[in-house]
LOZATOR-931909 format. One line per 3 residues: number of its first residue (from 1); their letters; for each residue y, z, x of C-alpha. Coordinates in pm, 1 decimal. Layout:
<atoms>
NUM	a	Y:Z:X; ...
</atoms>
This chain:
<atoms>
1	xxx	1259.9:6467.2:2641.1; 1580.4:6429.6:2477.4; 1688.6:6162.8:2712.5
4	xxx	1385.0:5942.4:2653.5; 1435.0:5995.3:2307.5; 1812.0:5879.5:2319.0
7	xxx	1683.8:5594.0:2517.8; 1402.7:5446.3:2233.0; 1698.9:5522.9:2000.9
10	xxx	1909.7:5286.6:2191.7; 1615.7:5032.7:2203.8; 1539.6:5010.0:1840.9
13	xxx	1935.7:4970.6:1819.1; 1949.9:4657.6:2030.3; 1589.9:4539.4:1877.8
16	xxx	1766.0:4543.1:1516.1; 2060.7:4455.3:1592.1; 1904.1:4117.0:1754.8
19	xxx	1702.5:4121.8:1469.3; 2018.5:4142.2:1232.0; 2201.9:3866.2:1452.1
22	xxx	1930.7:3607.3:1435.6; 1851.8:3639.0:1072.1; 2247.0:3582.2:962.0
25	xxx	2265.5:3289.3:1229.7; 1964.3:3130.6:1052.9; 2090.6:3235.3:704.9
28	xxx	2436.2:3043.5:765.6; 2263.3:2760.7:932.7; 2044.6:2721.1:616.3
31	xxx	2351.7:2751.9:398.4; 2541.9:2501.3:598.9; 2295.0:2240.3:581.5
34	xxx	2202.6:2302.1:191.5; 2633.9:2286.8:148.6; 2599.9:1953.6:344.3
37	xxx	2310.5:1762.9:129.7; 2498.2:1894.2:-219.4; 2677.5:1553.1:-239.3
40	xxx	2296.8:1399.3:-306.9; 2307.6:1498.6:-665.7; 2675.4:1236.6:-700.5
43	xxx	2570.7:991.5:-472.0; 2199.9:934.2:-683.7; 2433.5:947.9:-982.8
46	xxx	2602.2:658.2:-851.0; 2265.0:474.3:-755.5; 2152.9:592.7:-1088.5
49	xxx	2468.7:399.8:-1225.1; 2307.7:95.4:-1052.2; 2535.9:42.5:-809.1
52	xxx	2531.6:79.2:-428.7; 2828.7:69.3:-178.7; 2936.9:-72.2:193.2
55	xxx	3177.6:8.4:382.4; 3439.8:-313.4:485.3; 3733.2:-360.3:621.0
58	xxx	4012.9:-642.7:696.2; 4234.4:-716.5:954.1; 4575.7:-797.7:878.4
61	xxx	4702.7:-1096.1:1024.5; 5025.8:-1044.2:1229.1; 4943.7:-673.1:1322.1
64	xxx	4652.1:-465.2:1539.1; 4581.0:-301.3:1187.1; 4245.2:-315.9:997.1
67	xxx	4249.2:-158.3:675.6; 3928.9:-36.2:485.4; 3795.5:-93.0:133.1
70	xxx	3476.0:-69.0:-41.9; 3250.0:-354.3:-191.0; 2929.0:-305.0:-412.3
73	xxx	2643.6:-407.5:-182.6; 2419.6:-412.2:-488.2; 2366.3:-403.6:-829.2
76	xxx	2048.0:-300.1:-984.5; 1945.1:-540.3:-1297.2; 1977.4:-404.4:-1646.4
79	xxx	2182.0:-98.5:-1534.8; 2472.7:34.5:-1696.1; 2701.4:-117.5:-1397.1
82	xxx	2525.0:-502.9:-1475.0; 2584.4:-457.4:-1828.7; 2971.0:-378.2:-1750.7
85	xxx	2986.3:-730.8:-1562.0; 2947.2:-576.9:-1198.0; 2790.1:-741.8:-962.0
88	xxx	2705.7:-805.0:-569.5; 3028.9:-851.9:-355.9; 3277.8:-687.3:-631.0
91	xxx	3495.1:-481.4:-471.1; 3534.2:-114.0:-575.7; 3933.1:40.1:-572.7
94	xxx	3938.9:371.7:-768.5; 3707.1:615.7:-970.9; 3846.2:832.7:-1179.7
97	xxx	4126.3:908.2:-1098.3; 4027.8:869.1:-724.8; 4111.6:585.2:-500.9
100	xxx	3789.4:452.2:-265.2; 3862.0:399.8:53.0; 3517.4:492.9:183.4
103	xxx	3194.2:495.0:-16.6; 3180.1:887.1:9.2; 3503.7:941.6:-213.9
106	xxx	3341.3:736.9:-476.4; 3039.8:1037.6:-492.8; 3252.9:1293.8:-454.5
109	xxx	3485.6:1186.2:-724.0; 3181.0:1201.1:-952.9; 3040.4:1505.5:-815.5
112	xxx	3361.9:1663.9:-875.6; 3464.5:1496.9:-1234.1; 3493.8:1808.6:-1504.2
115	xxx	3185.2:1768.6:-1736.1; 2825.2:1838.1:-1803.7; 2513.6:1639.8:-1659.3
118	xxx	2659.4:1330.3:-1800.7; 3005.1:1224.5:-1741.0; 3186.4:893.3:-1809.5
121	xxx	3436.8:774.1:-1533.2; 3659.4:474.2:-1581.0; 3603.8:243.4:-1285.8
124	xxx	3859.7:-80.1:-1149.7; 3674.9:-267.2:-975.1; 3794.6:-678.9:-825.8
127	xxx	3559.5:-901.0:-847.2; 3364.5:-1138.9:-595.6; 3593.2:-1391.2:-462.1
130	xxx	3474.8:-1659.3:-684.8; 3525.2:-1481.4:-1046.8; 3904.0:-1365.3:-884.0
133	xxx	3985.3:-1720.4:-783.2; 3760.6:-1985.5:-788.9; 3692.4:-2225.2:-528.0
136	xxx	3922.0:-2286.0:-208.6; 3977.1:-2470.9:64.0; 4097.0:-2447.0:400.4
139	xxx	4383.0:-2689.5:488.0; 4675.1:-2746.4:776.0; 5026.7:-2781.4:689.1
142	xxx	5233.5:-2872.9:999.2; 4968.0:-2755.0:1244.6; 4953.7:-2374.5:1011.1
145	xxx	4638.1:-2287.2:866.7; 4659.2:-2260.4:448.4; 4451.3:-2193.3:183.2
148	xxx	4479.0:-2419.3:-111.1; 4275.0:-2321.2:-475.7; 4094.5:-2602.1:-583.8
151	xxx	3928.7:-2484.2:-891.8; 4076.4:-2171.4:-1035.9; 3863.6:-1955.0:-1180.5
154	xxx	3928.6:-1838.1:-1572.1; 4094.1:-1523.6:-1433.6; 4329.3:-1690.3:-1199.1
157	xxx	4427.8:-1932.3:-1493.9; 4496.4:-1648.6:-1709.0; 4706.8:-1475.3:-1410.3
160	xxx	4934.2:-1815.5:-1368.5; 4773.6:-2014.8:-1100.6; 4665.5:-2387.9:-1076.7
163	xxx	4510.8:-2610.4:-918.6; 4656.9:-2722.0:-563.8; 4830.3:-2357.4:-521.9
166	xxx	4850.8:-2280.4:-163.1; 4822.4:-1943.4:-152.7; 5070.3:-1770.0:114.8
169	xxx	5108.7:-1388.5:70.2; 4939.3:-1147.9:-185.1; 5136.5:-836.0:-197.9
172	xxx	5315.4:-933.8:146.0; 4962.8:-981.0:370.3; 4966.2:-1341.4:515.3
175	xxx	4681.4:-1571.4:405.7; 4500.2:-1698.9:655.1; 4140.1:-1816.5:539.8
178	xxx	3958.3:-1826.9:251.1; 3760.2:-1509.0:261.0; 4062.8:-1325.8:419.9
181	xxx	4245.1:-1459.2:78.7; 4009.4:-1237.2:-172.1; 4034.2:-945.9:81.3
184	xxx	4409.0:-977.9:103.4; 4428.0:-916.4:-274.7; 4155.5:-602.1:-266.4
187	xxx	4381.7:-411.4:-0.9; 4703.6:-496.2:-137.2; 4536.4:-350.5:-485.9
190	xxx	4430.5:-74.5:-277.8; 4778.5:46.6:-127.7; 5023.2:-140.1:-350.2
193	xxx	4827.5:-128.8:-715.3; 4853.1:-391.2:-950.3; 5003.3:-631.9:-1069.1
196	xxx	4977.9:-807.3:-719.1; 5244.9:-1027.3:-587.1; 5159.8:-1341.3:-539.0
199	xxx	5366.5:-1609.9:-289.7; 5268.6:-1920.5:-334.6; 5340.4:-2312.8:-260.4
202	xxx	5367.7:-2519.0:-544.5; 5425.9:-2905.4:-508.1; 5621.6:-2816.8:-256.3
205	xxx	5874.8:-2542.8:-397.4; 5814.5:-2178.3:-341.3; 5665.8:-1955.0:-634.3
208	xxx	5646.6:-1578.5:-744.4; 5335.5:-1494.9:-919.1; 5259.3:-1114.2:-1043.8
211	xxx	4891.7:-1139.5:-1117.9; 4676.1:-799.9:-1196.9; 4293.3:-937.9:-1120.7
214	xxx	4136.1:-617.9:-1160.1; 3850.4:-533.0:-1362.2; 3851.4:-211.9:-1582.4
217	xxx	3595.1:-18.2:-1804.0; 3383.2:300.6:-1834.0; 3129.2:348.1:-1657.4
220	xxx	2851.2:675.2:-1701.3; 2709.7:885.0:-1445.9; 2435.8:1087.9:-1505.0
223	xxx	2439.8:1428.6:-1261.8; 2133.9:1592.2:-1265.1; 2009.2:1775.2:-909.9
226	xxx	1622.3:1844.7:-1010.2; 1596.7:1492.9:-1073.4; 1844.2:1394.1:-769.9
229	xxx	1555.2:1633.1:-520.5; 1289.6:1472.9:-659.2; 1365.2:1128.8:-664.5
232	xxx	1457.6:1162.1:-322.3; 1140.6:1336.2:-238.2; 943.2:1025.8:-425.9
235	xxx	1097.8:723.8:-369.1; 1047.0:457.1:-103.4; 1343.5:426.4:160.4
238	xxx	1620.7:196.6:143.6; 1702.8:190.6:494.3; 2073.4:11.5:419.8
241	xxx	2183.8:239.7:156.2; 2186.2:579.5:165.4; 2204.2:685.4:-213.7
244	xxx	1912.6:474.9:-237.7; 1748.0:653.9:114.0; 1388.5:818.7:-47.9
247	xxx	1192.4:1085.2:170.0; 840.3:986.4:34.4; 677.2:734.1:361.6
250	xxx	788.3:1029.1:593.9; 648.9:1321.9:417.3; 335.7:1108.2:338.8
253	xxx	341.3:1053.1:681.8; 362.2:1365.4:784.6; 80.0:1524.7:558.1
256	xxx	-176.3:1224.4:685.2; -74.7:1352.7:1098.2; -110.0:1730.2:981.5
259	xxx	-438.7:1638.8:809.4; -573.5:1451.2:1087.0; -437.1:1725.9:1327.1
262	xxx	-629.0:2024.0:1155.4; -948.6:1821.1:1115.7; -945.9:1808.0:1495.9
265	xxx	-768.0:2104.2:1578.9; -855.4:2387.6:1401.0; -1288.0:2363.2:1448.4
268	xxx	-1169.7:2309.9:1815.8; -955.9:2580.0:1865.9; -1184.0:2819.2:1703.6
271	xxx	-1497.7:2738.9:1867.5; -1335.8:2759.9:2206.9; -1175.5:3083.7:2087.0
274	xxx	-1518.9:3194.7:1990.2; -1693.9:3072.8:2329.9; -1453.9:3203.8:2543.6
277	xxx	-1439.3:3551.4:2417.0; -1767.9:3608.0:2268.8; -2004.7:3431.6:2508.0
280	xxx	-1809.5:3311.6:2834.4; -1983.4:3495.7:3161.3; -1653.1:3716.8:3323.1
283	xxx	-1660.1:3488.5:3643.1; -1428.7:3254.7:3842.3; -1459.0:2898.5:3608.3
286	xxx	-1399.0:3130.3:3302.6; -1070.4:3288.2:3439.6; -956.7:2938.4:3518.0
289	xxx	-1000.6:2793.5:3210.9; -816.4:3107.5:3057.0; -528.0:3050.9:3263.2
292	xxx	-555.6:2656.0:3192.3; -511.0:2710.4:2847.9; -254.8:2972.5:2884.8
295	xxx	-76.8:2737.5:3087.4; -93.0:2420.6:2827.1; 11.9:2666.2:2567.6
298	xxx	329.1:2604.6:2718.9; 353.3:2236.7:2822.6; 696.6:2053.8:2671.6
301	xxx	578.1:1842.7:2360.2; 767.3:1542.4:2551.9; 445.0:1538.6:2800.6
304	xxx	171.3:1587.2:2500.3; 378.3:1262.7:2380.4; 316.8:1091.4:2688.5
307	xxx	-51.4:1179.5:2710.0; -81.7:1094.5:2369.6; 80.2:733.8:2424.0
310	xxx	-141.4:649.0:2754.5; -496.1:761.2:2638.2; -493.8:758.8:2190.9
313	xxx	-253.4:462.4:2167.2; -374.6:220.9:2483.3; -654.1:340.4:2631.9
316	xxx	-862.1:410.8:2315.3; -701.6:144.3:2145.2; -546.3:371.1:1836.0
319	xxx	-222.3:191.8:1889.3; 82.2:381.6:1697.3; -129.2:465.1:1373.9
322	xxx	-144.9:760.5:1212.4; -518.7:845.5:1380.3; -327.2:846.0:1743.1
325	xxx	-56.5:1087.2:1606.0; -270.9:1335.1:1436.1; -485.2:1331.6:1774.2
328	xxx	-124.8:1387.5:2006.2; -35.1:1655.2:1767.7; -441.9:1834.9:1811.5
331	xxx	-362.5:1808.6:2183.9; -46.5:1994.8:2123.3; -146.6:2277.1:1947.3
334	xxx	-532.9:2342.7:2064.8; -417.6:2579.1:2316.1; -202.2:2766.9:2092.0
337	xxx	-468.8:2837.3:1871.7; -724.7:2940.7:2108.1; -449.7:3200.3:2228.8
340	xxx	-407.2:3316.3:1883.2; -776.4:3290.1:1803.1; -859.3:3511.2:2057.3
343	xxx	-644.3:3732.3:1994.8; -744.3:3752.0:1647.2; -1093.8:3819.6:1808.0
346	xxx	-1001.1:4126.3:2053.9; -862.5:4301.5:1712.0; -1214.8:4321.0:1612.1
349	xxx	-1330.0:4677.0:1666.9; -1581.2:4680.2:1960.2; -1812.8:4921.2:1700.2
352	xxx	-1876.8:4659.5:1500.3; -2060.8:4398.0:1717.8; -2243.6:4697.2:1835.8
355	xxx	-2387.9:4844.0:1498.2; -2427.1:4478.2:1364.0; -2658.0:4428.6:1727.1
358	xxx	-2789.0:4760.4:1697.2; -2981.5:4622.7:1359.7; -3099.1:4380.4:1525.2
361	xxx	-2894.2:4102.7:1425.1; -2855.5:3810.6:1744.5; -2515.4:3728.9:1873.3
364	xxx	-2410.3:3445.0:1656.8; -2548.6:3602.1:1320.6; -2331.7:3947.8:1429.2
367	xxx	-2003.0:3656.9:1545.2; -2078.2:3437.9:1215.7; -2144.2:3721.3:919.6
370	xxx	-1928.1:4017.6:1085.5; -1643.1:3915.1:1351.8; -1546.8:3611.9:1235.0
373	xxx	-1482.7:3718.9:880.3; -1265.0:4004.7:980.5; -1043.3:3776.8:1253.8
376	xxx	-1039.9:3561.6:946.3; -689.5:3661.0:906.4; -549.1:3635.6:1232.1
379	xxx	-692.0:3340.4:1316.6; -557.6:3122.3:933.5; -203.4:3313.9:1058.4
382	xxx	-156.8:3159.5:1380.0; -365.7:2799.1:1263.9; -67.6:2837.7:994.3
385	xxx	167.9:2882.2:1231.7; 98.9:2637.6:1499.9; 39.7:2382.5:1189.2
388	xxx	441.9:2440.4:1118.7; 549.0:2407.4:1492.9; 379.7:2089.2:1461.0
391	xxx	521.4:1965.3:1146.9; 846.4:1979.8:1286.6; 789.3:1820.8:1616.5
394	xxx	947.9:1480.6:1718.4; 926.4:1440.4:2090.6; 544.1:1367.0:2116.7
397	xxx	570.6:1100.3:1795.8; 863.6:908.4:1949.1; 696.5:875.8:2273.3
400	xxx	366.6:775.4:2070.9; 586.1:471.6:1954.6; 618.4:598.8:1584.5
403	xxx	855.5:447.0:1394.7; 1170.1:645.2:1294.1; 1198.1:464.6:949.6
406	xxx	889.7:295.1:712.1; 963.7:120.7:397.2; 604.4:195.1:259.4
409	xxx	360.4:463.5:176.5; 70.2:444.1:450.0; -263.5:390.3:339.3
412	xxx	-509.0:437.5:607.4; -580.7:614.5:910.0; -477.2:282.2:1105.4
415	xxx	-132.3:243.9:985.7; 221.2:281.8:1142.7; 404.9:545.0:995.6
418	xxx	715.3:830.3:1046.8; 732.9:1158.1:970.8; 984.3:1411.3:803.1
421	xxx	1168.6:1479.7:1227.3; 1179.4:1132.1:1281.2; 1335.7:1045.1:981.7
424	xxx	1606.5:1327.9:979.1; 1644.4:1205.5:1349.2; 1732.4:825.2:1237.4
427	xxx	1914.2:924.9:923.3; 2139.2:1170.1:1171.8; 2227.9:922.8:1411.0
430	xxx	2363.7:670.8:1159.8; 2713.8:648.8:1132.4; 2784.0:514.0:767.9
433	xxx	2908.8:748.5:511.3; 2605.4:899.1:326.9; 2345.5:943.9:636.6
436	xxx	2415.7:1258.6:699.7; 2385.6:1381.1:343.2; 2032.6:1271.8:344.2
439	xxx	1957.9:1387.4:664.3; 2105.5:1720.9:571.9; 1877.1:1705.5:267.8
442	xxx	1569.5:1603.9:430.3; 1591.6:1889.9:651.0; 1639.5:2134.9:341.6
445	xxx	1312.9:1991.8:263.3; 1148.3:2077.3:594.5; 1252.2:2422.3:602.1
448	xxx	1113.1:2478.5:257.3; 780.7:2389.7:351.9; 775.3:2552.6:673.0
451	xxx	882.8:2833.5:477.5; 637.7:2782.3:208.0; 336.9:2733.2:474.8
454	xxx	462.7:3115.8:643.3; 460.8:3225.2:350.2; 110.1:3130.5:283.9
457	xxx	25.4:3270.5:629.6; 129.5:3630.6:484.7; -21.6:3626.4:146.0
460	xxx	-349.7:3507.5:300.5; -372.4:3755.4:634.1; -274.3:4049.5:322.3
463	xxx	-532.1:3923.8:114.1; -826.8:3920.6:358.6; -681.0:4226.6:498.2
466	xxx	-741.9:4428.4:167.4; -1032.6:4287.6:86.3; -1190.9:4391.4:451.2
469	xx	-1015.0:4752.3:413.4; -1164.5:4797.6:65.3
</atoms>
């Protein structure tokens, strides 16, 4: 006795320690990914700000070396960036006190400026090529390419040039073509500062120009993360930018497939359930179709995706609409919830079908008024739950032929969409600065409603619980 005792204590050890174990590992995998989408509060600041960044870089003639720098991609009218004089092509060299070498030190210098929601940053920024010098040209001088100013631009008047400068170094890079002229100024800003040294040829004779064309000024950033979350949540996506990325196509996406998926699914699954348990005969085609459905219960999503694509999308003609994804998604999860129906079912006391028959009530008035209501809770648990497996499910869509980003809300049953997997999926596999952070977020997003929909599982199987004990 004591031996069999020391053995179920040993069990229940190893059950809660496993227990223990998984709920940490999810706990720090949560916390990871929330610590990983933090920088979305900064980077909408800086969309907020009306700017948005890209990621360039230069070669430098002479050398195997390309050296990075940031330009603003663009500049939303009317914002407090447009009203500083910012525009499209400028390119951005510090924040703060920060220098930008990629766009993501620009967010987290303003996520990590001292201050309240708002904060005011001063910004240097050099502007497009044609504010910073003007027009040029591209000549030859002894068979060597040069780059002669034409028209100088206000800025390079004020900083000593004219007209007919050929323009040889800035801050030692060689100048080699006109856009490599502009650049050559923004990275020898970048790792030299101003005022830039400028060699130049000048009818003829060499000259020495120290020239600062940098723009400065304050710029304010407005850090809020409620608004951050739900902007992100309930914008459209800008599939170039990622402080500009917005969640709302793929979660509307996602809520039409779910919606679809339970209109088919869920009277499906429970009428089978109901048939199979409460009026199949106990012979041979019965037992098969049991072990069928146990069996499908657990076929990989990849082959749902595939039956999915050859009969919804071709052979009925659905094509990659939102009606052919809610119907892959039903195929998915119809056995699941006949397993969990019926055992929802078999939890119904035996007593009970026999007094309610005893009164005289037929079969389906005794499954309709008596069993029914009391599996009630079992059966909205595991609909719940296979609803969540499915929300998170990629495999079967991307087979389907969804698409893993939209640019609009879907209106109709017949439209292409994404959903919330996909999109994390396409926003993962980018590798810009700034994907990740909204793919991080997304998935914060995800587990909150999965979270949110077991929770609603629990409150509702307690709820009809009590009310059926009382």
């Amino acid at each position: 006795m004591s031996g069999r005792r020391t053995r179920g204590w040993a069990f229940a050890c190893l059950a809660g320690a496993a227990l223990g174990v998984s709920l940490v590992v999810l706990i720090i995998l949560i916390a990871i990914t929330a610590l990983q989408a933090g920088p979305i509060t900064s980077m909408r600041a800086v969309a907020g700000a009306g700017i948005s960044l890209s990621l360039r870089s230069m070669d430098v003639p002479g050398t195997r070396d390309a050296v990075a720098f940031v330009t603003v991609a663009q500049v939303e009218a009317g914002s407090p960036a447009a009203g500083l004089g910012m525009s499209r092509g400028d390119a951005l060299l510090t924040v703060g006190d920060t220098p930008v070498n990629r766009p993501s030190q620009a967010w987290d210098a303003v996520g990590a400026a001292p201050g309240g929601r708002e904060v005011t940053l001063p910004v240097v920024w050099m502007p497009r090529p044609e504010i910073t010098l003007g027009t040029l040209r591209a000549a030859s001088v002894e068979g060597a390419p040069r780059v002669v100013l034409s028209a100088p631009s206000e800025s390079a008047q004020a900083g000593g040039l004219r007209a007919g400068d050929v323009l040889l170094t800035a801050g030692g890079i060689p100048i080699a073509g006109t856009r490599q002229a502009w650049e050559a100024l923004v990275v020898a800003a970048r790792t030299q500062g101003t005022p830039i040294e400028l060699a130049l040829e000048r009818e003829g004779e060499p000259v020495l120009v120290r020239w600062d064309p940098t723009a400065r000024a304050e710029l304010p950033f407005v850090r809020d993360p409620l608004r951050a979350w739900w902007t992100f949540l309930t914008t459209l996506n800008e599939p170039r930018y990622p402080e500009r990325a917005g969640l709302l196509p793929a979660f509307v996406g996602s809520v039409y497939v779910v919606l679809v998926m339970a209109a088919v699914a869920f009277p499906l699954g429970v009428a089978g359930a109901v048939y199979l348990e409460e009026y199949a005969p106990s012979n041979f085609l019965t037992r098969t179709i049991e072990i069928l459905v146990a069996n499908l219960a657990g076929t990989p999503s990849a082959v749902v995706g595939i039956i999915g694509l050859e009969v919804f999308a071709r052979a009925l003609g659905a094509g990659r609409s939102i009606l052919a994804g809610g119907l892959t998604l039903s195929v998915l999860i119809l056995p699941m919830m006949i397993v969990a129906t019926r055992e929802a079912l078999r939890a119904v006391p035996r007593t009970l079908r026999e007094a309610a028959l005893a009164v005289g009530a037929t079969r389906w008035e005794t499954v309709r008024h008596h069993v029914l209501p009391y599996a009630l809770p079992g059966i909205l648990t595991g609909t719940i739950l296979s609803f969540s497996r499915a929300l998170g499910e990629a495999a079967p869509l991307l087979l389907l032929g969804a698409f893993l980003f939209v640019t609009y809300v879907p209106q109709g049953l017949g439209d292409s969409f994404t959903v919330v997997p996909l999109q994390i999926f396409e926003w993962a596999t980018r590798p810009q600065d700034g994907f990740a952070t909204v793919a991080a977020a997304a998935i914060v997003i995800l587990v909150a409603l999965l979270l949110l929909l077991n929770a609603v599982a629990i409150v509702l199987r307690t709820r009809f619980q009590r009310r059926w004990s009382g």
